[in-house]
mmCIF file of the N, C-alpha and C atoms, coordinates in Angstrom:
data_MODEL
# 
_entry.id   MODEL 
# 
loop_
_atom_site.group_PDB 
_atom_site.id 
_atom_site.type_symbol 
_atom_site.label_atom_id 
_atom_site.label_alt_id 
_atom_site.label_comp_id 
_atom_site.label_asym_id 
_atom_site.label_entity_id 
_atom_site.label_seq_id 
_atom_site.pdbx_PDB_ins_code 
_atom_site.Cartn_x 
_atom_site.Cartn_y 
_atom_site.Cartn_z 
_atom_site.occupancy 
_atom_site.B_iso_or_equiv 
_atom_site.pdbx_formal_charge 
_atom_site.auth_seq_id 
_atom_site.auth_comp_id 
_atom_site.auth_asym_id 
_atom_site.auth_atom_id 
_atom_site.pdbx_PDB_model_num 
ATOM 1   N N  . UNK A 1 1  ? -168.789 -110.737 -40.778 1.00 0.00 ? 1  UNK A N  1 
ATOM 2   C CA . UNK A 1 1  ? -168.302 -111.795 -39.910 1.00 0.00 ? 1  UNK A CA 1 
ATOM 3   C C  . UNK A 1 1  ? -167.324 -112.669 -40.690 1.00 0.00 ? 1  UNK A C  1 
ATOM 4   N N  . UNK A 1 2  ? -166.413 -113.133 -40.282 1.00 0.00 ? 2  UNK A N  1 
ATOM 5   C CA . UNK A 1 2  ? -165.131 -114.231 -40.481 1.00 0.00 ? 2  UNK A CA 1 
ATOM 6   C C  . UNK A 1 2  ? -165.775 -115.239 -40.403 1.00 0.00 ? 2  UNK A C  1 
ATOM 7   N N  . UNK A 1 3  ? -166.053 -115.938 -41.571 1.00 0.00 ? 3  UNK A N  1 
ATOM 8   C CA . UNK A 1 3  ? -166.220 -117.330 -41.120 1.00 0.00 ? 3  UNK A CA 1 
ATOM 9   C C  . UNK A 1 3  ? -165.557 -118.288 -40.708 1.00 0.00 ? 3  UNK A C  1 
ATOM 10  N N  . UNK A 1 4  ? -165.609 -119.317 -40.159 1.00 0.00 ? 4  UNK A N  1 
ATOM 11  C CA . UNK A 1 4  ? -164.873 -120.468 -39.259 1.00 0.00 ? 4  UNK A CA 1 
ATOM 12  C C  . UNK A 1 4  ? -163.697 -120.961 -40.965 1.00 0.00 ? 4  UNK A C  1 
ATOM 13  N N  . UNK A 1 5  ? -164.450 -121.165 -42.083 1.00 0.00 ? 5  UNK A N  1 
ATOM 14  C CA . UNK A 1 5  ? -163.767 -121.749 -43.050 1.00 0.00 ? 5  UNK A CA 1 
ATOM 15  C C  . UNK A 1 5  ? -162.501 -120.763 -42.953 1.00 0.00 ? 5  UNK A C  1 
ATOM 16  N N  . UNK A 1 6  ? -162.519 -119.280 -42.817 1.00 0.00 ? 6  UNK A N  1 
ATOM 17  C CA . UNK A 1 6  ? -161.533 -118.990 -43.461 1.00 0.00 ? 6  UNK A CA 1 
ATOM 18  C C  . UNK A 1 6  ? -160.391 -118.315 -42.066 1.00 0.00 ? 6  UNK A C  1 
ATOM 19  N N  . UNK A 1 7  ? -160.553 -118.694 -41.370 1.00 0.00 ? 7  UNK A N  1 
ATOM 20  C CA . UNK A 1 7  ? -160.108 -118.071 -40.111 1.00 0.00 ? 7  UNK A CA 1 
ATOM 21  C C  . UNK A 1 7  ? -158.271 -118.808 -40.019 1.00 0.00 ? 7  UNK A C  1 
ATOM 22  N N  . UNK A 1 8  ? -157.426 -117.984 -40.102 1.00 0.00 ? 8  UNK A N  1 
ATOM 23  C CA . UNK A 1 8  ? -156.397 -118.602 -40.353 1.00 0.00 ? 8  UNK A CA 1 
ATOM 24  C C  . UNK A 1 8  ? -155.512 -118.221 -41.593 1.00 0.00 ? 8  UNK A C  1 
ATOM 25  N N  . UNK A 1 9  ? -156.734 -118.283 -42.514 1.00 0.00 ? 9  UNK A N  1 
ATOM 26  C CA . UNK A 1 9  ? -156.074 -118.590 -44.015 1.00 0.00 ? 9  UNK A CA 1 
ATOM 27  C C  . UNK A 1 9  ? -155.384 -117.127 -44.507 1.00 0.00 ? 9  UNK A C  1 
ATOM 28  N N  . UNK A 1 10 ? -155.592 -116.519 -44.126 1.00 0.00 ? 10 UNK A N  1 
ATOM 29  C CA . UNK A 1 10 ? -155.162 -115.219 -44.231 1.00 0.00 ? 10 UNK A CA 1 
ATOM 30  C C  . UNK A 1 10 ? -153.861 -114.506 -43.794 1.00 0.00 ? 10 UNK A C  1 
ATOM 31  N N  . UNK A 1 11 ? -153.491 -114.986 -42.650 1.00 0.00 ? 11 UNK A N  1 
ATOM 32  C CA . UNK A 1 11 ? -152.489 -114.825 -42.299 1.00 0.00 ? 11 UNK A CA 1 
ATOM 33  C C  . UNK A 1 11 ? -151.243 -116.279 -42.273 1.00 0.00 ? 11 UNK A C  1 
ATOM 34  N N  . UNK A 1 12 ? -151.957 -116.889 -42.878 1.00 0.00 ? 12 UNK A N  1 
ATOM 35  C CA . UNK A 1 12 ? -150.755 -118.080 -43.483 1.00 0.00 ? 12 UNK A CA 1 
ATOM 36  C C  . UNK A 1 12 ? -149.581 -117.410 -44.017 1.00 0.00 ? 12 UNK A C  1 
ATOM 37  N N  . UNK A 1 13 ? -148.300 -117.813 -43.616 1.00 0.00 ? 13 UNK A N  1 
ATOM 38  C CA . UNK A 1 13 ? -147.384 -117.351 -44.218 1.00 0.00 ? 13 UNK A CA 1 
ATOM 39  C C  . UNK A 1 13 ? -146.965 -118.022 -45.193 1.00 0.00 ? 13 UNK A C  1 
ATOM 40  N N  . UNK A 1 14 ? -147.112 -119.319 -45.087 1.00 0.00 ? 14 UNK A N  1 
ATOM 41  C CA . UNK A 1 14 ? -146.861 -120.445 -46.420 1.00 0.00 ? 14 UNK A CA 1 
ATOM 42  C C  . UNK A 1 14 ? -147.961 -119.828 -47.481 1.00 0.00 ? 14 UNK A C  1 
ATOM 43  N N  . UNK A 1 15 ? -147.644 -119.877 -48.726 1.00 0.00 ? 15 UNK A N  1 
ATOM 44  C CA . UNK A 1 15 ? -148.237 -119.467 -50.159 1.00 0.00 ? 15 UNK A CA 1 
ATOM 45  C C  . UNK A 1 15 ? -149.009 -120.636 -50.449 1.00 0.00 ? 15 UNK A C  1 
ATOM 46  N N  . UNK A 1 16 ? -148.284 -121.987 -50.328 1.00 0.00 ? 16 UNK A N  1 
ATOM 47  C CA . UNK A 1 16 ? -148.882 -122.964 -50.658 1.00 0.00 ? 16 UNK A CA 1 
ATOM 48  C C  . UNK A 1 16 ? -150.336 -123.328 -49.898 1.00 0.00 ? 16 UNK A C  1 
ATOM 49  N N  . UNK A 1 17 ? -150.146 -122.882 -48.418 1.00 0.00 ? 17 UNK A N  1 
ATOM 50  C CA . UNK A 1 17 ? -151.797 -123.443 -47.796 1.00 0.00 ? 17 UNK A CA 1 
ATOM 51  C C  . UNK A 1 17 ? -152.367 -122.385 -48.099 1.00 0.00 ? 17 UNK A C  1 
ATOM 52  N N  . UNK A 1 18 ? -152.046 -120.683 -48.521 1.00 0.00 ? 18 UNK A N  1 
ATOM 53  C CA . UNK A 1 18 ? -153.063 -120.053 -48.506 1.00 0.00 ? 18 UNK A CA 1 
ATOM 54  C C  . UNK A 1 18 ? -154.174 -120.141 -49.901 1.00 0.00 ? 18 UNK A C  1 
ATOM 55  N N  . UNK A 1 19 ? -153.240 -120.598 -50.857 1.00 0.00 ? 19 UNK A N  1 
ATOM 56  C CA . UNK A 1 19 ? -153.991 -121.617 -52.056 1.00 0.00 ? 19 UNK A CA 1 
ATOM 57  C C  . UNK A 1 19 ? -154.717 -122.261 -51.533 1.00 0.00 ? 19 UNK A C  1 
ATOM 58  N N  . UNK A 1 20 ? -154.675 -123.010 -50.945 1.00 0.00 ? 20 UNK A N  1 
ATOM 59  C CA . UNK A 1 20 ? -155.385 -124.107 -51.043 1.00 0.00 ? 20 UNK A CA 1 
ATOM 60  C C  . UNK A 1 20 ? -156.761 -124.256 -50.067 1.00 0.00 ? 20 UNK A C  1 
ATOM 61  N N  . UNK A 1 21 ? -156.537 -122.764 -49.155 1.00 0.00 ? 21 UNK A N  1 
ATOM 62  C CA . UNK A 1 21 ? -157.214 -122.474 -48.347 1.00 0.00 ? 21 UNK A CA 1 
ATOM 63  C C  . UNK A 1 21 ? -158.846 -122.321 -49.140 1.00 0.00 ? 21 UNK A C  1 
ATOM 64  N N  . UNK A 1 22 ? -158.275 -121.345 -50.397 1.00 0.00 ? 22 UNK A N  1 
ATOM 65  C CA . UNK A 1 22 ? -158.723 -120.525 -51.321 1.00 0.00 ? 22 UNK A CA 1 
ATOM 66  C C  . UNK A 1 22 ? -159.605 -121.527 -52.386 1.00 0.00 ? 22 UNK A C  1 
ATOM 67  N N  . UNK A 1 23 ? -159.167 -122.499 -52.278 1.00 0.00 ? 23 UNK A N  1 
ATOM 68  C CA . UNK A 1 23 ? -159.579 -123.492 -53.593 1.00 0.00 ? 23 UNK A CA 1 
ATOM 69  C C  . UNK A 1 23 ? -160.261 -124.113 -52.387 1.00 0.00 ? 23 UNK A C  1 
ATOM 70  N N  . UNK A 1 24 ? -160.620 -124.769 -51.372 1.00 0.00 ? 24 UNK A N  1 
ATOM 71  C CA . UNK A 1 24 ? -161.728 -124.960 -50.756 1.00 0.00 ? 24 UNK A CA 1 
ATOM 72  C C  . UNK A 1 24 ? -163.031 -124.317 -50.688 1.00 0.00 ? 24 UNK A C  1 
ATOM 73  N N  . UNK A 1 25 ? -162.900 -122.693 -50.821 1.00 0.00 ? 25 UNK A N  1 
ATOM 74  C CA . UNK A 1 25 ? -163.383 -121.811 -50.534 1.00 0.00 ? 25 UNK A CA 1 
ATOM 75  C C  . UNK A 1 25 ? -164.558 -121.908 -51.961 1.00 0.00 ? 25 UNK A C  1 
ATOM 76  N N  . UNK A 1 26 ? -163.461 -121.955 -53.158 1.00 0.00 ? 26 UNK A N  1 
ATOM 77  C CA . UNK A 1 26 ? -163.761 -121.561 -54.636 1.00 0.00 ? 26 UNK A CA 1 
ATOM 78  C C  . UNK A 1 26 ? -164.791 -122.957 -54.978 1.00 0.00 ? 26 UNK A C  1 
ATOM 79  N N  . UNK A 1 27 ? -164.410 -124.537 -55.345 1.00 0.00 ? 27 UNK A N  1 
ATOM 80  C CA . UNK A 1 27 ? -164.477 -124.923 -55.632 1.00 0.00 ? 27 UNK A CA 1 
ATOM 81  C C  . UNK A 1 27 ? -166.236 -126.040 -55.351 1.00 0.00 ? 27 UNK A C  1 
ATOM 82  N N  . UNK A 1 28 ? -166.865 -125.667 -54.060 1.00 0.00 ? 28 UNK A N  1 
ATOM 83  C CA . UNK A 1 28 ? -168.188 -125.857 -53.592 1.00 0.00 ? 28 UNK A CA 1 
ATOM 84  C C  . UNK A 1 28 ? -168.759 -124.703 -53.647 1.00 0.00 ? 28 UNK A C  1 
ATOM 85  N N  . UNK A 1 29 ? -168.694 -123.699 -54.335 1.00 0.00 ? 29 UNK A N  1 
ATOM 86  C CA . UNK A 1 29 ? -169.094 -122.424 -54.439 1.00 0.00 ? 29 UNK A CA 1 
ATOM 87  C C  . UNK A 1 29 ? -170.803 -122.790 -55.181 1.00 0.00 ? 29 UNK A C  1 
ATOM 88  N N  . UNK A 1 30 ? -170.774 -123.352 -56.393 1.00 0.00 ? 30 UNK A N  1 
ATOM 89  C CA . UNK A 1 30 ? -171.944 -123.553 -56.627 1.00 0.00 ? 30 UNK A CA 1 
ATOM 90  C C  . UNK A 1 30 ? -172.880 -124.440 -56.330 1.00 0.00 ? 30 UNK A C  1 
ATOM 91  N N  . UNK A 1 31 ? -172.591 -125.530 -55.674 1.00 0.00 ? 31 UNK A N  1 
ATOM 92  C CA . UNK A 1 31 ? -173.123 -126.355 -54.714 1.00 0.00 ? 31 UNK A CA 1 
ATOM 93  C C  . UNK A 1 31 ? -174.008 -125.376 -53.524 1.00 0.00 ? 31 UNK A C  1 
ATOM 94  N N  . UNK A 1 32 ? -173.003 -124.614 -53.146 1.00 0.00 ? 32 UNK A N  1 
ATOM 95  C CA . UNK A 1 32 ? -173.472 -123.651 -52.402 1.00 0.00 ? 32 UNK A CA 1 
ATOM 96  C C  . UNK A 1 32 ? -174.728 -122.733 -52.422 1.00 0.00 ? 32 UNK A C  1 
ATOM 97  N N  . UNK A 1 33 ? -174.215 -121.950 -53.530 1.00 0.00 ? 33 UNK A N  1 
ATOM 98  C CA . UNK A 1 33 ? -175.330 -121.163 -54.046 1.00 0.00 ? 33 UNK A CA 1 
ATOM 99  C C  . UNK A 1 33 ? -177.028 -122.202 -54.381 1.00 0.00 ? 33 UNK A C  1 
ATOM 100 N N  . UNK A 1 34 ? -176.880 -123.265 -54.634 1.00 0.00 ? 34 UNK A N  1 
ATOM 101 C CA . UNK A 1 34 ? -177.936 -123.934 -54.984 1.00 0.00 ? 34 UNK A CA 1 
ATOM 102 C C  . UNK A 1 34 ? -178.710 -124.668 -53.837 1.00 0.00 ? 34 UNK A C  1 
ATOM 103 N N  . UNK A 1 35 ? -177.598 -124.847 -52.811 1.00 0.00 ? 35 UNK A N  1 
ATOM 104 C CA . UNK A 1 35 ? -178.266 -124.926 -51.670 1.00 0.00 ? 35 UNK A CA 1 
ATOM 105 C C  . UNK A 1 35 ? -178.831 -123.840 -50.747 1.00 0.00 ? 35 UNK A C  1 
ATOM 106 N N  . UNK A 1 36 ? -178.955 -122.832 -50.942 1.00 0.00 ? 36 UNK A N  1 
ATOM 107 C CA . UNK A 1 36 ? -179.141 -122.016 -49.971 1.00 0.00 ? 36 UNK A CA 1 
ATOM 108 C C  . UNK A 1 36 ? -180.730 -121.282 -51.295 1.00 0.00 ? 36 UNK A C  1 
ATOM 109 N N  . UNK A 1 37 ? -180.965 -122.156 -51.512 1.00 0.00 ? 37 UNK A N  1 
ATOM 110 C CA . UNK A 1 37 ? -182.390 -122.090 -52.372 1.00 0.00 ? 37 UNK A CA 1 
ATOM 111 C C  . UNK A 1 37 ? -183.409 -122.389 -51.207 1.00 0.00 ? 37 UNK A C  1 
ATOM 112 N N  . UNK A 1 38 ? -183.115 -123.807 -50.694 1.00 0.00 ? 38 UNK A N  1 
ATOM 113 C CA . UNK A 1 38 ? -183.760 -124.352 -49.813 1.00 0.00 ? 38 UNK A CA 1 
ATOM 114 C C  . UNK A 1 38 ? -184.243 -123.514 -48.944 1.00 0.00 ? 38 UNK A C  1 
ATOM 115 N N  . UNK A 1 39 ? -185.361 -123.882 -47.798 1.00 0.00 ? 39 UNK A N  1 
ATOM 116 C CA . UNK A 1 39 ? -185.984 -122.709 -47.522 1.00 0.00 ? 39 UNK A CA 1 
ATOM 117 C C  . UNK A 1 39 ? -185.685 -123.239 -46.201 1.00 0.00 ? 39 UNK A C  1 
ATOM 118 N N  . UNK A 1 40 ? -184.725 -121.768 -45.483 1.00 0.00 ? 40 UNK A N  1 
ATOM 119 C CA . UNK A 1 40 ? -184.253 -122.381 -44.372 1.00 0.00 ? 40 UNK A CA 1 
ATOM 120 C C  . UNK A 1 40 ? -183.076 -122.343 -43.927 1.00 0.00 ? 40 UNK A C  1 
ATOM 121 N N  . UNK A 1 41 ? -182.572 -122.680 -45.136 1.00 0.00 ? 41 UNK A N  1 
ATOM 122 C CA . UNK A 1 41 ? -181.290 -123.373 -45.285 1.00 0.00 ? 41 UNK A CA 1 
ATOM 123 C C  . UNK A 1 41 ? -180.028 -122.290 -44.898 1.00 0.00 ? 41 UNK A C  1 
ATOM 124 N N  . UNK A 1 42 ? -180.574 -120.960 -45.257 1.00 0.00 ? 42 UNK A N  1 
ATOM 125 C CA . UNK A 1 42 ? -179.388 -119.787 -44.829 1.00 0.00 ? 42 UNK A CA 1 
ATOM 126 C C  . UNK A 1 42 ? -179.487 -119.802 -43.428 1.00 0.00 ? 42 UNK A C  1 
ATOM 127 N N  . UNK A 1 43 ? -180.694 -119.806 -42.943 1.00 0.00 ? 43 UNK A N  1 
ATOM 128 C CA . UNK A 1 43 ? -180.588 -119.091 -41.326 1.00 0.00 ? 43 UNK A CA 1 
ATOM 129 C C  . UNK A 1 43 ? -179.993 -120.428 -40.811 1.00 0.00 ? 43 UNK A C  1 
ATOM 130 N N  . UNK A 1 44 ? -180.270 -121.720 -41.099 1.00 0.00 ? 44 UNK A N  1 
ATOM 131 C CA . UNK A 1 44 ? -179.408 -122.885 -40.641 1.00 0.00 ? 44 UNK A CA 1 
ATOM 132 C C  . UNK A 1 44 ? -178.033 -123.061 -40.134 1.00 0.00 ? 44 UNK A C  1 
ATOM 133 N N  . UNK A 1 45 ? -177.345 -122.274 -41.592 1.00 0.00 ? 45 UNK A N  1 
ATOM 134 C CA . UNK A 1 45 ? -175.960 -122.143 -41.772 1.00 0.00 ? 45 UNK A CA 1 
ATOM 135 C C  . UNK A 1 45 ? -175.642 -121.235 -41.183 1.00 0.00 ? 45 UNK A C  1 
ATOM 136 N N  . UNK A 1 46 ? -176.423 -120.002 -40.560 1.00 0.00 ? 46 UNK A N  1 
ATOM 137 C CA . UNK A 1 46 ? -175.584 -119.066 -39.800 1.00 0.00 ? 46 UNK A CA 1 
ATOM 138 C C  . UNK A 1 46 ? -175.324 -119.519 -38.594 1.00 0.00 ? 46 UNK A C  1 
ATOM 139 N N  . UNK A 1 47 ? -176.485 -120.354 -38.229 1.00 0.00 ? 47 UNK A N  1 
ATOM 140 C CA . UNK A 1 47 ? -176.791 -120.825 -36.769 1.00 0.00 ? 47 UNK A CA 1 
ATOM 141 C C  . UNK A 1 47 ? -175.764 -121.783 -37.135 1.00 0.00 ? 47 UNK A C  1 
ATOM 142 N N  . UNK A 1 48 ? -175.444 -122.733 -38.025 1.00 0.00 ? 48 UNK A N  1 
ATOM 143 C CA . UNK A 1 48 ? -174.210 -123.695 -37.645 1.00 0.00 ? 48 UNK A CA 1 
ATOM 144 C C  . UNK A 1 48 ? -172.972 -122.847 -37.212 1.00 0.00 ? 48 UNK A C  1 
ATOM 145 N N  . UNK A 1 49 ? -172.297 -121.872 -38.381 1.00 0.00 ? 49 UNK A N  1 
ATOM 146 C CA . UNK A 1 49 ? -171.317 -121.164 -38.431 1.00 0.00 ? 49 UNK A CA 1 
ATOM 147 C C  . UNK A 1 49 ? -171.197 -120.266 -36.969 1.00 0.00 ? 49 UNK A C  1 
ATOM 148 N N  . UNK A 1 50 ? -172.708 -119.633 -35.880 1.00 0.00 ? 50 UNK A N  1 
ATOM 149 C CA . UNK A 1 50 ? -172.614 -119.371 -35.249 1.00 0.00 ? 50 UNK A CA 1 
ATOM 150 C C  . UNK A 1 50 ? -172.227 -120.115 -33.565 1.00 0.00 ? 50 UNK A C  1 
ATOM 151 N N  . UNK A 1 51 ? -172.692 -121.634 -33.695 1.00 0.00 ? 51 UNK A N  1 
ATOM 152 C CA . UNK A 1 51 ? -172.257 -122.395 -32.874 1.00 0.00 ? 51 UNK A CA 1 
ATOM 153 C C  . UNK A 1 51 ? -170.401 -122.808 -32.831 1.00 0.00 ? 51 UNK A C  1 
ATOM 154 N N  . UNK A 1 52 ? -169.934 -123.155 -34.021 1.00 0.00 ? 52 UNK A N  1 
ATOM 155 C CA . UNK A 1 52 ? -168.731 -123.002 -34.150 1.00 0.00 ? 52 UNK A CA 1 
ATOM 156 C C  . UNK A 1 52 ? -168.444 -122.436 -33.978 1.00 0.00 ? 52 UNK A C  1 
ATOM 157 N N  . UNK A 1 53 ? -168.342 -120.932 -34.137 1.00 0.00 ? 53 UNK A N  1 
ATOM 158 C CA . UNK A 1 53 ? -167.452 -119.689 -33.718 1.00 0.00 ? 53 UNK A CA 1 
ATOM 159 C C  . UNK A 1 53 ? -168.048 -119.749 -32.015 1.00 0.00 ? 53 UNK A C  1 
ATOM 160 N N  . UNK A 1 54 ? -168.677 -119.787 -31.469 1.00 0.00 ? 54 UNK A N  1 
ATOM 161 C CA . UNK A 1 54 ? -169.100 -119.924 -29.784 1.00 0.00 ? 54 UNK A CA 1 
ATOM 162 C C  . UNK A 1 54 ? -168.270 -121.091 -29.073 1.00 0.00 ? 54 UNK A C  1 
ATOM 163 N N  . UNK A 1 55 ? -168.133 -121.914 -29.855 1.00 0.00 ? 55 UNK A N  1 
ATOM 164 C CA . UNK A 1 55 ? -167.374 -122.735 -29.062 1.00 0.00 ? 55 UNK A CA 1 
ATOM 165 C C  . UNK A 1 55 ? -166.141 -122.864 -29.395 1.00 0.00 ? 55 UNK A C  1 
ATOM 166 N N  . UNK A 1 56 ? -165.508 -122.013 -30.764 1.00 0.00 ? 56 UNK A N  1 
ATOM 167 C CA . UNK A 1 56 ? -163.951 -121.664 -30.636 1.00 0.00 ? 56 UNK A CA 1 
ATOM 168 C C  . UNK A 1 56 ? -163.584 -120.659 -29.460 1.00 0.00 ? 56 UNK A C  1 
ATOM 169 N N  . UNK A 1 57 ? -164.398 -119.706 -29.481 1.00 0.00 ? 57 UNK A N  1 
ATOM 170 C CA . UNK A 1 57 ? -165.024 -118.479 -28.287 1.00 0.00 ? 57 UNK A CA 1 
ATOM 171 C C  . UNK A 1 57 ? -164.207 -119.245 -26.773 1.00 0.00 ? 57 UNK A C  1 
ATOM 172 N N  . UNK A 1 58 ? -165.064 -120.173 -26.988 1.00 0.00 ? 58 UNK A N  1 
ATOM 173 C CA . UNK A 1 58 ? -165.173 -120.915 -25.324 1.00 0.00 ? 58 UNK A CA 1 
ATOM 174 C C  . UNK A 1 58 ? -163.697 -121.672 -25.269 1.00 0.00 ? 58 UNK A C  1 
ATOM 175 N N  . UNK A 1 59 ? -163.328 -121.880 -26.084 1.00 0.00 ? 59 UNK A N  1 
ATOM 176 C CA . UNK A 1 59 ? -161.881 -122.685 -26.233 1.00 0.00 ? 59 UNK A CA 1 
ATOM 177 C C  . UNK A 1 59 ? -162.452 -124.031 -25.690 1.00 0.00 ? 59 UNK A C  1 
ATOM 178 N N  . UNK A 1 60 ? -163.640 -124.636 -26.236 1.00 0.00 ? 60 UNK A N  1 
ATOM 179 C CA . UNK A 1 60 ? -163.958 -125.891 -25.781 1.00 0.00 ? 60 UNK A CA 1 
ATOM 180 C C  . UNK A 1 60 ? -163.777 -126.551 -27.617 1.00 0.00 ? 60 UNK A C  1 
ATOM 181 N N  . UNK A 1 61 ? -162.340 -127.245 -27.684 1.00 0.00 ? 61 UNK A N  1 
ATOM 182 C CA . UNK A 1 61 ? -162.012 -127.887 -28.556 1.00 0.00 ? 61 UNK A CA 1 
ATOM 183 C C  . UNK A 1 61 ? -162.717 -129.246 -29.597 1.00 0.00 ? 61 UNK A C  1 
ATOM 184 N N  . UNK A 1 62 ? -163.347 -129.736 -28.421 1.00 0.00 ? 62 UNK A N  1 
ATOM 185 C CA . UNK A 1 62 ? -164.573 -130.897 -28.594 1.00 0.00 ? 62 UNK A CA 1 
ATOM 186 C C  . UNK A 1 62 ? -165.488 -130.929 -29.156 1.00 0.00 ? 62 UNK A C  1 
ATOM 187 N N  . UNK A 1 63 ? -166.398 -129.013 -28.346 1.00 0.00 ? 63 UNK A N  1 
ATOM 188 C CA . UNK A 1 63 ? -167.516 -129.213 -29.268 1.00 0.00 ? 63 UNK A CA 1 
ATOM 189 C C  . UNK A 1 63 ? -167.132 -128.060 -30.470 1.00 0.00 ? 63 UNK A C  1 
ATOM 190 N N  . UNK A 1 64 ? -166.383 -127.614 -30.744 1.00 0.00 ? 64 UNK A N  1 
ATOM 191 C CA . UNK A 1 64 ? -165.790 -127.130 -31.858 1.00 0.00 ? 64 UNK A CA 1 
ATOM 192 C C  . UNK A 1 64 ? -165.810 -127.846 -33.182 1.00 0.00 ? 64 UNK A C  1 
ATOM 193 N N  . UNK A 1 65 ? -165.118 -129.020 -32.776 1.00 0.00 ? 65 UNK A N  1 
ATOM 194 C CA . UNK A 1 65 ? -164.630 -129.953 -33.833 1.00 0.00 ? 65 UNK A CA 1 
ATOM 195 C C  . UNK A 1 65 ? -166.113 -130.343 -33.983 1.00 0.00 ? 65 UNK A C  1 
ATOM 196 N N  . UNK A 1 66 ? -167.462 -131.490 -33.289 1.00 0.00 ? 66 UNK A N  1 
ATOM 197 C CA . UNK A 1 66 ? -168.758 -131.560 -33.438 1.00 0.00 ? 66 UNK A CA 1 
ATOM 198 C C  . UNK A 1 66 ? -169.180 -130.915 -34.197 1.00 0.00 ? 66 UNK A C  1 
ATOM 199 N N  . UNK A 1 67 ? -169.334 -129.487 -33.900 1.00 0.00 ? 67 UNK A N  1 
ATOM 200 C CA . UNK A 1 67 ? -169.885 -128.283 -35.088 1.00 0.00 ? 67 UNK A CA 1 
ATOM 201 C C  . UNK A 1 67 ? -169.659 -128.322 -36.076 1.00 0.00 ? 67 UNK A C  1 
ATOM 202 N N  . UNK A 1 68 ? -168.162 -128.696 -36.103 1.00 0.00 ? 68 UNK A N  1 
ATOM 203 C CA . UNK A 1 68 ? -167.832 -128.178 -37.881 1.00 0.00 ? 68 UNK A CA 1 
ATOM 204 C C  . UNK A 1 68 ? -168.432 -129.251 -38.595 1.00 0.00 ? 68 UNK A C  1 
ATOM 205 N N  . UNK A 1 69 ? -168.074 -130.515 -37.729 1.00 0.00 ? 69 UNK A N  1 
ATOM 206 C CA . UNK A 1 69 ? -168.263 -131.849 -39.028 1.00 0.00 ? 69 UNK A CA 1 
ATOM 207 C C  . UNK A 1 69 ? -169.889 -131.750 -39.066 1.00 0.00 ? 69 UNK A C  1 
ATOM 208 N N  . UNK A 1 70 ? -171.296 -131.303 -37.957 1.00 0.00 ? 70 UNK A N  1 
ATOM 209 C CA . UNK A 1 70 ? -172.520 -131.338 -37.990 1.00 0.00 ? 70 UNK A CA 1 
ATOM 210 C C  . UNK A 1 70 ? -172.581 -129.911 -39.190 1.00 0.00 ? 70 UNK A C  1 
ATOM 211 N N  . UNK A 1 71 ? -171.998 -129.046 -39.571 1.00 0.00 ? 71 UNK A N  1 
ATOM 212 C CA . UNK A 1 71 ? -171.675 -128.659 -40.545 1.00 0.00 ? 71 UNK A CA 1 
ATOM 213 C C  . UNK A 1 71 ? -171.790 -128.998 -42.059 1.00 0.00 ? 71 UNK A C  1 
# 
């Protein structure tokens, strides 16, 4: 699955955002990994990542944006 973070970044034609796309990606990486210790905490994040992608789905812009930042 594509996650919501990287949806876009790929086909950037600018060099400069696809950096930087990339260094978002890179740079909470171990934050990451240390959170997903927590017990829970993965199936959480799919279910967030899966509400966001449902409501990009729906082209409902509103609760899109909600998701990401409850994210």
């Amino acid at each position: 699955m594509l996650l919501p973070h990287m949806l876009g970044s790929r086909d950037e034609p600018r060099p400069y955002i696809r950096e930087l796309a990339s260094q978002m990606r890179r740079r909470p990486a171990p934050f990451r990994r240390a959170q997903f210790r927590l017990e829970g905490r993965l199936q959480k994040s799919w279910d967030e990542h899966d509400r966001i992608v449902q409501s990009i789905l729906a082209r409902d812009i509103a609760a899109a944006g909600s998701a990401s930042r409850d994210h």
